[in-house]
DSSP file (Angstrom, degrees, kcal/mol; ACC not computed):
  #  RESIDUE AA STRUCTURE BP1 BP2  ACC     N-H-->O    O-->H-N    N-H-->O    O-->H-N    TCO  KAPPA ALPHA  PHI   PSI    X-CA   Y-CA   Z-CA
    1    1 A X              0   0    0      0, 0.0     2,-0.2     0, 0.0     0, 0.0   0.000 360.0 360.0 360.0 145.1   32.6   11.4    0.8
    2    2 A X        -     0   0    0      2,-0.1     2,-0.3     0, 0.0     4,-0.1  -0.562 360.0-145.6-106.5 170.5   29.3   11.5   -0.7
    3    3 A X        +     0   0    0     -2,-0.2     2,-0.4     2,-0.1     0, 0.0  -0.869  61.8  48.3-144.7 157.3   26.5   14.1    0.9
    4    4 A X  S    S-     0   0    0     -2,-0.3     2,-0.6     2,-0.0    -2,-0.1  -0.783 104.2 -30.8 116.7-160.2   23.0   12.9    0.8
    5    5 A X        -     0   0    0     -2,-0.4     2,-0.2     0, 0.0    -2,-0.1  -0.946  65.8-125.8-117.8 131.9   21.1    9.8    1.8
    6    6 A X        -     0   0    0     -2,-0.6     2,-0.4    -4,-0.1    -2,-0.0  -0.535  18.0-139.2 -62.2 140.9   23.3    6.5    1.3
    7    7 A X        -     0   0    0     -2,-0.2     3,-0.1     1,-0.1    -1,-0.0  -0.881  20.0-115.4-101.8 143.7   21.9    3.8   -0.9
    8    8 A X        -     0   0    0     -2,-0.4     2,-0.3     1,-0.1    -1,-0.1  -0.062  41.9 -84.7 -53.7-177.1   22.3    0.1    0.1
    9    9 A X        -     0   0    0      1,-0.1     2,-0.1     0, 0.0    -1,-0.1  -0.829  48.5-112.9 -95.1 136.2   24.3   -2.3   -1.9
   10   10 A X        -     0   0    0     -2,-0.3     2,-0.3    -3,-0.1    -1,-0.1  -0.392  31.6-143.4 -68.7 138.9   22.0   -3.7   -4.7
   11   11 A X    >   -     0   0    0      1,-0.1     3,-1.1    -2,-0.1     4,-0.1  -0.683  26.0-103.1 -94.3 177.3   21.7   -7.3   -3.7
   12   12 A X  G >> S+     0   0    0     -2,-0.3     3,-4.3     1,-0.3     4,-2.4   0.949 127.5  56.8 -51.8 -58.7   21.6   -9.8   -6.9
   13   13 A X  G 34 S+     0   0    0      1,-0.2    -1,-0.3     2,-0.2    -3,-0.0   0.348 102.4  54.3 -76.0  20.5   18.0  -10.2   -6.5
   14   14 A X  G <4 S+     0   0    0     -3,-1.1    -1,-0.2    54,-0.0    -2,-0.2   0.394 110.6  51.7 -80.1 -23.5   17.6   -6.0   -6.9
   15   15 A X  T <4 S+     0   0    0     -3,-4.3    -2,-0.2    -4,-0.1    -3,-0.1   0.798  93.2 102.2-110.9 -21.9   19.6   -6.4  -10.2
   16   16 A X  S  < S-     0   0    0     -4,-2.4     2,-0.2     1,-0.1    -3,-0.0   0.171  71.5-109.7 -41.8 163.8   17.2   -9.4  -11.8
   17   17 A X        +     0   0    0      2,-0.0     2,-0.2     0, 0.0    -1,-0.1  -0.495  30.2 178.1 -62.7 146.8   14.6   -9.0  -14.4
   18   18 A X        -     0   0    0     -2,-0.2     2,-0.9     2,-0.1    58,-0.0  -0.853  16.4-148.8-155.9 144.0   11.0   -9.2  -14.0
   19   19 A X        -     0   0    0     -2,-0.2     2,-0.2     2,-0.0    58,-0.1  -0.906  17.6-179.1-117.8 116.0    8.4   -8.6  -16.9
   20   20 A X        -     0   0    0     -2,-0.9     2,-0.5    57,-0.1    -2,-0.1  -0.800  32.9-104.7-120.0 179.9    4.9   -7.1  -16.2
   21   21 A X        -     0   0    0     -2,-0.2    16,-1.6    57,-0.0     2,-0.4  -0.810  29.2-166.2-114.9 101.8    2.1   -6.4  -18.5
   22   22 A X  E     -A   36   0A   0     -2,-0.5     2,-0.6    14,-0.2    14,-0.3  -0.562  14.4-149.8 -87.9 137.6    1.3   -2.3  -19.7
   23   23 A X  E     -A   35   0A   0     12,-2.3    12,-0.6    -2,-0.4     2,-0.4  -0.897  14.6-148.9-116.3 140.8   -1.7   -2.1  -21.2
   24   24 A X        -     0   0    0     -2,-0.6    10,-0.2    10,-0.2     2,-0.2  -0.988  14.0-170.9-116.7 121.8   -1.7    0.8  -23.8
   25   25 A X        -     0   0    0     -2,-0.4     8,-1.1     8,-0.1     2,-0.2  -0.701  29.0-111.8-111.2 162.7   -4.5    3.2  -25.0
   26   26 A X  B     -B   32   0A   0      6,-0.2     2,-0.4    -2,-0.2     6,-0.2  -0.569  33.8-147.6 -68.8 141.0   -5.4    5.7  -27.4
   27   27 A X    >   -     0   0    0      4,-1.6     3,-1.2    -2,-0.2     4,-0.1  -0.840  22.9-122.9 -84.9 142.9   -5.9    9.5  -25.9
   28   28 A X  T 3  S+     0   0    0     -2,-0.4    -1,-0.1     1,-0.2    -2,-0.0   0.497 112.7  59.4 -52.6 -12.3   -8.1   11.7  -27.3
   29   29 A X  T 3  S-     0   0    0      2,-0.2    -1,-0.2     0, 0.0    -3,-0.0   0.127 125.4 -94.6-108.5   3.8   -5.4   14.1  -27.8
   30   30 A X  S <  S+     0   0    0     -3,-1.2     2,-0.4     1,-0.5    -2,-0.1   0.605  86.6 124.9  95.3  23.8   -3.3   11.6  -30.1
   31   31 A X        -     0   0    0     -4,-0.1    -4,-1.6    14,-0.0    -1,-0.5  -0.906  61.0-123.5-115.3 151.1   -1.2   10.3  -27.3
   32   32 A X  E     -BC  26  46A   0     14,-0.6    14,-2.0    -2,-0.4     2,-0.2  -0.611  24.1-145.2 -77.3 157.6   -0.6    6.4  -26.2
   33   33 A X  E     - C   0  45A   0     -8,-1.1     2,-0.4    12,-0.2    12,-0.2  -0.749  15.5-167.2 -63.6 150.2   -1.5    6.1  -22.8
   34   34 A X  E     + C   0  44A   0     10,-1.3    10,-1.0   -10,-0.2     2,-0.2  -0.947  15.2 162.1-137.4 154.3    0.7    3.5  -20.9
   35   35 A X  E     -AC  23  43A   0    -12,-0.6   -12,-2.3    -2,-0.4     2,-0.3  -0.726  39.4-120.2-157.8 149.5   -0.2    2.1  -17.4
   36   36 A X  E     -A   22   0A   0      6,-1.2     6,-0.3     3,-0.5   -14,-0.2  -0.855  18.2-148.7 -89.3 128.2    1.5   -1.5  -15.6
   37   37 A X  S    S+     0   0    0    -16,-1.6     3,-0.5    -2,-0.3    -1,-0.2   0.986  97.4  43.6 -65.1 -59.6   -1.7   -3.7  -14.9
   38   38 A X  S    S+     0   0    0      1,-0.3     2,-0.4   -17,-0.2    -1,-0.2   0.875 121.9  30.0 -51.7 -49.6    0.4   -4.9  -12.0
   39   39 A X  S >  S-     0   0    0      1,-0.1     3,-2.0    36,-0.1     2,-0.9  -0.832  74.0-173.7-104.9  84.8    1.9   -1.9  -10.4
   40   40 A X  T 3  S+     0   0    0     -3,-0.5    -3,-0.1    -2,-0.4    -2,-0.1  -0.021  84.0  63.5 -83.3  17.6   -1.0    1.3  -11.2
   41   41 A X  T 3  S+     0   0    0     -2,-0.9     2,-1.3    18,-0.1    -1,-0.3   0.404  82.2  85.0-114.5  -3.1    1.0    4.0   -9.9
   42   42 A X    <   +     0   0    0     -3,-2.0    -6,-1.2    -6,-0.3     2,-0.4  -0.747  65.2 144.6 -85.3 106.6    3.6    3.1  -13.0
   43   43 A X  E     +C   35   0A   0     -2,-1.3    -8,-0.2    -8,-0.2     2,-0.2  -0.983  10.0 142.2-142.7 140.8    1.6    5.3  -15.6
   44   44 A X  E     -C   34   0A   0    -10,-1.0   -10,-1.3    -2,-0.4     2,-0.2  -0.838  29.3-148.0-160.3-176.2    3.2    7.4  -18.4
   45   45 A X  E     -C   33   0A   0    -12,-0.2     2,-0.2    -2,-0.2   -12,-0.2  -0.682   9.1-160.4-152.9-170.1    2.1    8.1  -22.1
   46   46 A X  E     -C   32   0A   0    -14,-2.0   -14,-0.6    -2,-0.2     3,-0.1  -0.792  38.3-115.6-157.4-177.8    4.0    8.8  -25.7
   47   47 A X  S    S+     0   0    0      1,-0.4     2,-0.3    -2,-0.2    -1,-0.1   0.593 106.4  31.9-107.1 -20.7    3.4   10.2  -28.8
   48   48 A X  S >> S-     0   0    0    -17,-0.1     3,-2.2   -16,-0.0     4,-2.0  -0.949  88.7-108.3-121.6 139.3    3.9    6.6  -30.2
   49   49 A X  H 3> S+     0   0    0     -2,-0.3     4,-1.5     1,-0.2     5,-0.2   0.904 120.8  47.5 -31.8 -50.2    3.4    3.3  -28.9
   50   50 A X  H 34 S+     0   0    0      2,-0.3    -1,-0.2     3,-0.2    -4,-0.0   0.598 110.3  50.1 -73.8 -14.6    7.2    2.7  -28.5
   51   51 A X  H X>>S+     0   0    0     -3,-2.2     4,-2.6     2,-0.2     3,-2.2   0.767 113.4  57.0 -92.8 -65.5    8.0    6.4  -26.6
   52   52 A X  H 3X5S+     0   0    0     -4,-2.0     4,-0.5     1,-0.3    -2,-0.3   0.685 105.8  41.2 -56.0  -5.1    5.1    5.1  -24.5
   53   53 A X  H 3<5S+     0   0    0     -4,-1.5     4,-0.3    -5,-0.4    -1,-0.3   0.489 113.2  53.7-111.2   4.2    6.4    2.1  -23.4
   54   54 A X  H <>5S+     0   0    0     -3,-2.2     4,-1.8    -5,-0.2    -2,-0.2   0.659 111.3  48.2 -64.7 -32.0    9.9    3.5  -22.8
   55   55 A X  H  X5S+     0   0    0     -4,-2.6     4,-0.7     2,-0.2    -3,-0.2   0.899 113.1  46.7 -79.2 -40.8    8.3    6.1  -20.6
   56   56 A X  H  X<S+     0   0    0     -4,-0.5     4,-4.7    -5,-0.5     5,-0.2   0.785 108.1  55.5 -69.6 -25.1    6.3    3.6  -18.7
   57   57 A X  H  > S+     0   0    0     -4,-0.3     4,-4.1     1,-0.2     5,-0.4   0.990 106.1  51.1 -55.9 -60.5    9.3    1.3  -18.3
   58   58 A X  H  < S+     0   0    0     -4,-1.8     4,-0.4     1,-0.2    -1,-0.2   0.794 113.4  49.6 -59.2  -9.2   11.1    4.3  -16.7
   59   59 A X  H  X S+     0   0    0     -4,-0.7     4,-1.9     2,-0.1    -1,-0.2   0.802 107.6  50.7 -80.7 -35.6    7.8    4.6  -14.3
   60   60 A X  H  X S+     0   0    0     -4,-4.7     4,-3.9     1,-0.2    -2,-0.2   0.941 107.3  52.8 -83.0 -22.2    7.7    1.3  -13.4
   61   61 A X  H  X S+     0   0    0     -4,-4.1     4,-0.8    -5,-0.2    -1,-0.2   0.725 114.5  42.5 -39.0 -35.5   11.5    1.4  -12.4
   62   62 A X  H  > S+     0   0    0     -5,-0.4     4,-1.7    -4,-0.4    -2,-0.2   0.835 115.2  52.0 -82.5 -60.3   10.9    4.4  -10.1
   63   63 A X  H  X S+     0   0    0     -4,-1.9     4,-1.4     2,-0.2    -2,-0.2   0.785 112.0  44.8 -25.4 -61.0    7.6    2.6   -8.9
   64   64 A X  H  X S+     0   0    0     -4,-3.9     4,-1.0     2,-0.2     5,-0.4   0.886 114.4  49.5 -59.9 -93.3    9.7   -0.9   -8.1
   65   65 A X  H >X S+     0   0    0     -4,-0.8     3,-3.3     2,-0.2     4,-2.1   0.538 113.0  48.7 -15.8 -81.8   12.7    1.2   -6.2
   66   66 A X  H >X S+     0   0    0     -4,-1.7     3,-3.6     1,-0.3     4,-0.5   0.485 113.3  42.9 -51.9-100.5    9.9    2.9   -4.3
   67   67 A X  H 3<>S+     0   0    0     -4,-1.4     5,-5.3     1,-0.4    -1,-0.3   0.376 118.5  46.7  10.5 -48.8    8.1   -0.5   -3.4
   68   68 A X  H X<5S+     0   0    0     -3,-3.3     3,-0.6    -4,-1.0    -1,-0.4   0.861 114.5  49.7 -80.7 -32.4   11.7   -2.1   -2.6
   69   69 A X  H <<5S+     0   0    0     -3,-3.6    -2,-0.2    -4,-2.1    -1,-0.2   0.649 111.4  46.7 -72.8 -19.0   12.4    1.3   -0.5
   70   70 A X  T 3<5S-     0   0    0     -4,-0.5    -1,-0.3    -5,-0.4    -2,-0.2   0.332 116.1-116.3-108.0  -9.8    9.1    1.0    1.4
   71   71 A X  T < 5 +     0   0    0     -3,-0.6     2,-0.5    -5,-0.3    -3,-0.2   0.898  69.3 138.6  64.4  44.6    9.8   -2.8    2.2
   72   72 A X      < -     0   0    0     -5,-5.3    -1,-0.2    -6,-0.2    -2,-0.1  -0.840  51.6-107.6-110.0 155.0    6.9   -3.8    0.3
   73   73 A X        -     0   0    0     -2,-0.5     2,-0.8    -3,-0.1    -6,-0.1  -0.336  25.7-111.7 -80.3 165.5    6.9   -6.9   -2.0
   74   74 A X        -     0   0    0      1,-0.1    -1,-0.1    -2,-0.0   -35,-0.0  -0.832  31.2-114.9 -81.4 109.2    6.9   -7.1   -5.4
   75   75 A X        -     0   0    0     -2,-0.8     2,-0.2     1,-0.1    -1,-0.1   0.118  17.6-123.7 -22.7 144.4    4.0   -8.4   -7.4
   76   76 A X        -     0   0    0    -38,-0.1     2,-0.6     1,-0.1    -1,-0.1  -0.646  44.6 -93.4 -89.1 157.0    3.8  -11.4   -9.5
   77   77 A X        -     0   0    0     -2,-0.2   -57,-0.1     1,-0.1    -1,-0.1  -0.670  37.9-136.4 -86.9 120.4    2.8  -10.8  -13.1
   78   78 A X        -     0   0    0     -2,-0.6     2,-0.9   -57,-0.1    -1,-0.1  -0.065   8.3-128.8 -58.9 168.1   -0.6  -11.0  -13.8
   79   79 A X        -     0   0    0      2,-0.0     2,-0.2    -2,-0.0    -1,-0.0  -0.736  38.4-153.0-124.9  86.9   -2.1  -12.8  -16.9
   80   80 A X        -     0   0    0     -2,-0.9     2,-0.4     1,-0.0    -3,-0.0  -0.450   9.3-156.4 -81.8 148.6   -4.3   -9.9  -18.0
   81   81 A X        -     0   0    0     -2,-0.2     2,-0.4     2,-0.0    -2,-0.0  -0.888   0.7-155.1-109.7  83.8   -7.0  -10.7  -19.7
   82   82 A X        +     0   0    0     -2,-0.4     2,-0.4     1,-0.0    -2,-0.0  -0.536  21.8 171.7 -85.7 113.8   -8.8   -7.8  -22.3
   83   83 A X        -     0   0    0     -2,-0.4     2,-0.1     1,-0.0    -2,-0.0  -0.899  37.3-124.6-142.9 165.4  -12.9   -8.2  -23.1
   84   84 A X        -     0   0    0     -2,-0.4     2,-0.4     2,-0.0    -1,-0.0  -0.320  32.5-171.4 -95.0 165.1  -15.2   -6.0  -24.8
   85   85 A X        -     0   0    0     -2,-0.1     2,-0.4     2,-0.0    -2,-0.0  -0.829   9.5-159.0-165.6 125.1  -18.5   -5.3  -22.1
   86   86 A X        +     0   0    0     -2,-0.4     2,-0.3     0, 0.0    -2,-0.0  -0.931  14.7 171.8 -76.3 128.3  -21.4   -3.6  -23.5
   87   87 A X        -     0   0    0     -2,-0.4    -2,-0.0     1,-0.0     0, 0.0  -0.999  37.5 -77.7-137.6 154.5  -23.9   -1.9  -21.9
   88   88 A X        -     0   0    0     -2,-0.3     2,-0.3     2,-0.1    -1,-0.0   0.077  34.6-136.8 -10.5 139.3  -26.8    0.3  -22.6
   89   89 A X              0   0    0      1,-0.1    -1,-0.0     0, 0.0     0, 0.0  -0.705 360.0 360.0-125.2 168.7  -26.4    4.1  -23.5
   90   90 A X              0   0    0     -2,-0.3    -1,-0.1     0, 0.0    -2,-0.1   0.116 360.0 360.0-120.3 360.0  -28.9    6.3  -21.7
């Protein structure tokens, strides 16, 4: 007997793949920033690009569970788009 909160049985479409788009930044403190365009509460950082998009993976994993746990849907992947905007400095 297991103690605790039961999980359902993962159905097949729990166990699929889906690929979203983390947009990655420099810190001022020499860390990547990591964030999922799609899902914003999937955020983590790294000391390297590649620890930061490992970390962010495992955020957007918790994120999705929570989403799927809350009965909420899952996004479709956005086709982000990155452009430079200037403005005036004061």
């Amino acid at each position: 007997m297991t103690r605790g909160r039961r999980q359902p049985p993962r159905s097949p479409a729990t166990n699929a793949q889906v690929t979203y788009s983390a947009v990655l930044t420099p810190a001022e403190d020499g860390f990547v920033c990591a964030q999922i365009a799609e899902i914003p509460e999937a955020i983590s950082r790294g000391r390297t690009i590649e620890e930061a998009t490992a970390n962010v993976a495992a955020a957007l994993e918790l994120a999705l569970q929570w989403r799927r746990d809350e009965g909420e849907t899952l996004p479709a992947r956005a086709h982000v788009t990155v452009a430079a905007v200037t403005v005036a400095t004061v």
